[in-house]
C-alpha positions in Angstrom: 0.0 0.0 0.0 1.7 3.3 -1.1 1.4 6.2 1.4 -1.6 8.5 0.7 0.4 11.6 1.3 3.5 11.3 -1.2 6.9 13.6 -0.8 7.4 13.6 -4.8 11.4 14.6 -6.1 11.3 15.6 -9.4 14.5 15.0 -11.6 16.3 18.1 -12.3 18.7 17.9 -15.6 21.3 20.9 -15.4 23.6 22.3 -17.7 25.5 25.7 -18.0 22.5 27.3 -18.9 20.5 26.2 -16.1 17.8 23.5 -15.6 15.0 21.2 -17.0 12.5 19.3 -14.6 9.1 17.7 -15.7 7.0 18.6 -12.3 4.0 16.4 -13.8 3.2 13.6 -15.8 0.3 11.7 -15.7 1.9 8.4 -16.6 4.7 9.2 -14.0 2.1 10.0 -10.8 -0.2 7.2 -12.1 3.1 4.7 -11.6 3.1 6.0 -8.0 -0.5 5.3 -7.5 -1.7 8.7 -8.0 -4.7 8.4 -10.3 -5.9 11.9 -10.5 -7.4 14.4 -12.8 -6.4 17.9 -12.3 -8.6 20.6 -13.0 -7.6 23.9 -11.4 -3.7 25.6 -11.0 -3.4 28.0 -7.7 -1.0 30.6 -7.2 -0.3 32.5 -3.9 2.2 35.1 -2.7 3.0 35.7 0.5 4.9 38.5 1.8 6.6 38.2 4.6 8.1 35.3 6.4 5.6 33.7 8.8 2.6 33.7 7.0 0.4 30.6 7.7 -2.7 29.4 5.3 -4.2 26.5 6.7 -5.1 24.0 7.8 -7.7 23.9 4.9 -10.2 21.1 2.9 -12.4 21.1 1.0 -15.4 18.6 1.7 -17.5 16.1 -0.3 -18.6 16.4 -3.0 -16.3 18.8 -4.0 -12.5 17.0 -2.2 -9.8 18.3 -3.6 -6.8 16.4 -4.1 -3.5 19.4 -4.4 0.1 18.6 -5.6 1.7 21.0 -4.1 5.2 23.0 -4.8 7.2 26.1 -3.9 8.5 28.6 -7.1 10.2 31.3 -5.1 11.2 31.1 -1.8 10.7 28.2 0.9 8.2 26.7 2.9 7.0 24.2 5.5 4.2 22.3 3.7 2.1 20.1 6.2 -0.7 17.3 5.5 -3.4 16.4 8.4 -4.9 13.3 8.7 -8.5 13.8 9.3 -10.2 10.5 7.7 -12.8 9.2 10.2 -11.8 5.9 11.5 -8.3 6.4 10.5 -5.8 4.8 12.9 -4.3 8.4 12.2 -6.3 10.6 12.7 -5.0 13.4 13.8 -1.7 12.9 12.3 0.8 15.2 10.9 3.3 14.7 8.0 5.2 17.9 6.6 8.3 18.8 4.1 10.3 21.7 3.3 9.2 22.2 -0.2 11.6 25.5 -1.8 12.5 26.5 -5.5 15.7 25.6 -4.9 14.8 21.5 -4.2 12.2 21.5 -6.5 9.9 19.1 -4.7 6.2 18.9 -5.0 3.5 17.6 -2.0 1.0 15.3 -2.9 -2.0 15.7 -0.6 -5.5 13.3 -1.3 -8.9 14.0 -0.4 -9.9 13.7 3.3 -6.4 15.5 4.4 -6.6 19.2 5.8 -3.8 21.0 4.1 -1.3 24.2 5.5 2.0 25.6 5.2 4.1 28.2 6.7 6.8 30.8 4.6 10.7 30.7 5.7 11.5 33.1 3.7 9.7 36.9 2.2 8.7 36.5 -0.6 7.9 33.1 -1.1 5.3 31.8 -4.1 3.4 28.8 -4.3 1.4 26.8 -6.8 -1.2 23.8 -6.7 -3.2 21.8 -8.9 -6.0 20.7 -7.6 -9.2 18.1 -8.6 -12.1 19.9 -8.3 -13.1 23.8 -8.5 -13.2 25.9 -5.3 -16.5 25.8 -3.8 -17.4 27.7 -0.8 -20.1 26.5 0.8 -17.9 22.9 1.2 -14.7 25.1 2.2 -13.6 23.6 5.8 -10.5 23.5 7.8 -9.5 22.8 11.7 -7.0 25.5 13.8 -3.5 25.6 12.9 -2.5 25.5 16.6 -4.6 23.2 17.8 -3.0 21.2 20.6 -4.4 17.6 19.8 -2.5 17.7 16.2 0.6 20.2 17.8 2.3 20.7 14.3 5.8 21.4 15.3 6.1 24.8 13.0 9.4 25.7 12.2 9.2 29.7 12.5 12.3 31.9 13.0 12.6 32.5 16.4 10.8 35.8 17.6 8.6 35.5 14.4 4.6 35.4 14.8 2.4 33.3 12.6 1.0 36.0 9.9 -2.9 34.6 10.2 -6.2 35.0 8.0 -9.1 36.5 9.8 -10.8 33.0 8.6 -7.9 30.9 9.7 -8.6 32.5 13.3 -11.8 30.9 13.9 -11.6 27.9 12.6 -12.8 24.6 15.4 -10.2 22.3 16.8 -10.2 18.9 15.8 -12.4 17.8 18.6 -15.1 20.2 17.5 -14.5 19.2 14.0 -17.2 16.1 13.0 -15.4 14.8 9.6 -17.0 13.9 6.8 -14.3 11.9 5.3 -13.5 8.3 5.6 -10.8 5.9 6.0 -9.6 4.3 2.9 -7.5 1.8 4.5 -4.2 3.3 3.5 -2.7 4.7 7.0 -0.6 7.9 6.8 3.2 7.3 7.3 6.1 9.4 7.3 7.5 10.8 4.4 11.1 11.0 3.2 11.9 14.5 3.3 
């Protein structure tokens, strides 16, 4: 059983006048059990360092599943297990994803998504499977103590926070819609 929440390292080929990498191929993810349809590409730019979006979803029927990856800058990317029945529920598995690795997050349905900027600056873009739709737009507190992501901010530095991120319920007030697949979350090889 592959890992639901896949750490994906694109080849890079270099030369003098820079480099080439291939950051998605249907064939490629499909080989790593990744059988999705993209539909939708997202940008974001975030200014200064400390800025947290998340922890977002999006909920049936309109899961998304995002591949995501950082073009300027650097940040910590983070995937939440919140599939009912899960044996990790609760879960956390992040990377450092920057332009200078190259590497891309792969984050299914029934995950609650967030990540953090290292550095000002920083730009990020995901694909997703289905279209933004608001009135299934979810997500569970960034800080909540029951999940106690380990954020790796610059010391002195304040999460930069949505007014929407603010207010969003702890896990325990959270009654998920999603369910286990039998694929449990393990660590990834960042």
């Amino acid at each position: 059983m592959l890992n639901p929440v896949q750490l994906i390292k694109p080849k890079r080929f270099g030369d003098d006048r820079g480099w080439f990498t291939e950051v998605y191929s249907e064939k490629a993810f499909a080989d790593r059990g990744i059988q999705v349809r993209f539909v939708q590409d997202n940008h974001s730019l975030s200014r200064p360092v400390g800025v947290l979006r998340g922890m977002h979803f999006q909920t049936p029927p309109h899961g998304q599943d995002k591949l995501v990856r950082c073009v300027r800058g650097r940040i910590f990317d983070v995937a939440v297990d919140v599939r009912k029945g899960s044996p990790t529920y609760g879960k956390w598995v992040g990377a450092e994803l920057s332009a200078e690795n190259g590497h891309q997050l792969f984050i299914p349905i029934g995950f609650a998504h967030a990540f953090v900027t290292l550095e000002p600056d920083t730009e990020v873009t995901y694909k997703v499977s289905d279209v933004y739709a608001p009135d299934c737009d979810g997500g569970i507190r960034w800080d909540d103590p029951a999940v106690a992501v380990r954020w790796p901010l610059p010391q002195g530095v304040e999460p930069v926070l949505s007014g929407k991120d603010t207010v969003l319920p702890t896990l325990a007030e959270f009654d998920s819609p999603f369910a286990y697949d039998g694929n449990p979350l393990e660590e990834i090889d960042a």
